[in-house]
Phi, psi and omega in degrees: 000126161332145170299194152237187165290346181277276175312329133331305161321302202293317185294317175306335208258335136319352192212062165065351160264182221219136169277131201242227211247169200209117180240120134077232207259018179271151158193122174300149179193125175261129173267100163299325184299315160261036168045000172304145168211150179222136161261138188242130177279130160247078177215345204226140199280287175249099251271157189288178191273355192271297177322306172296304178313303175289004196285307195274347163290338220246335183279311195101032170236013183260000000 
């Protein structure tokens, strides 16, 4: 089953990132220790399964 945009937040933020900024229905979110940064879509109740994947490749959790 798919993430939602909550859950998905809440797990990078488990794993060190941190949130920067939120334009319109977009929200940033940064690793310092490893300069990874990601946008997470908060508009949609669950995110594709493409989506989640690249989401958690571009975090460095893949």
């Amino acid at each position: 089953m798919p993430m939602t945009s909550k859950q998905i937040i809440a797990h990078l933020q488990k794993h060190g990132f941190e949130r920067v900024s939120q334009n319109g229905s977009h929200i940033k979110l940064r690793n310092p220790q490893t300069g990874a940064q990601v946008i997470i879509p908060y508009h949609s109740s669950e995110l594709k399964k493409g989506l989640e994947h690249a989401i958690l490749k571009q975090a460095g959790l893949l």
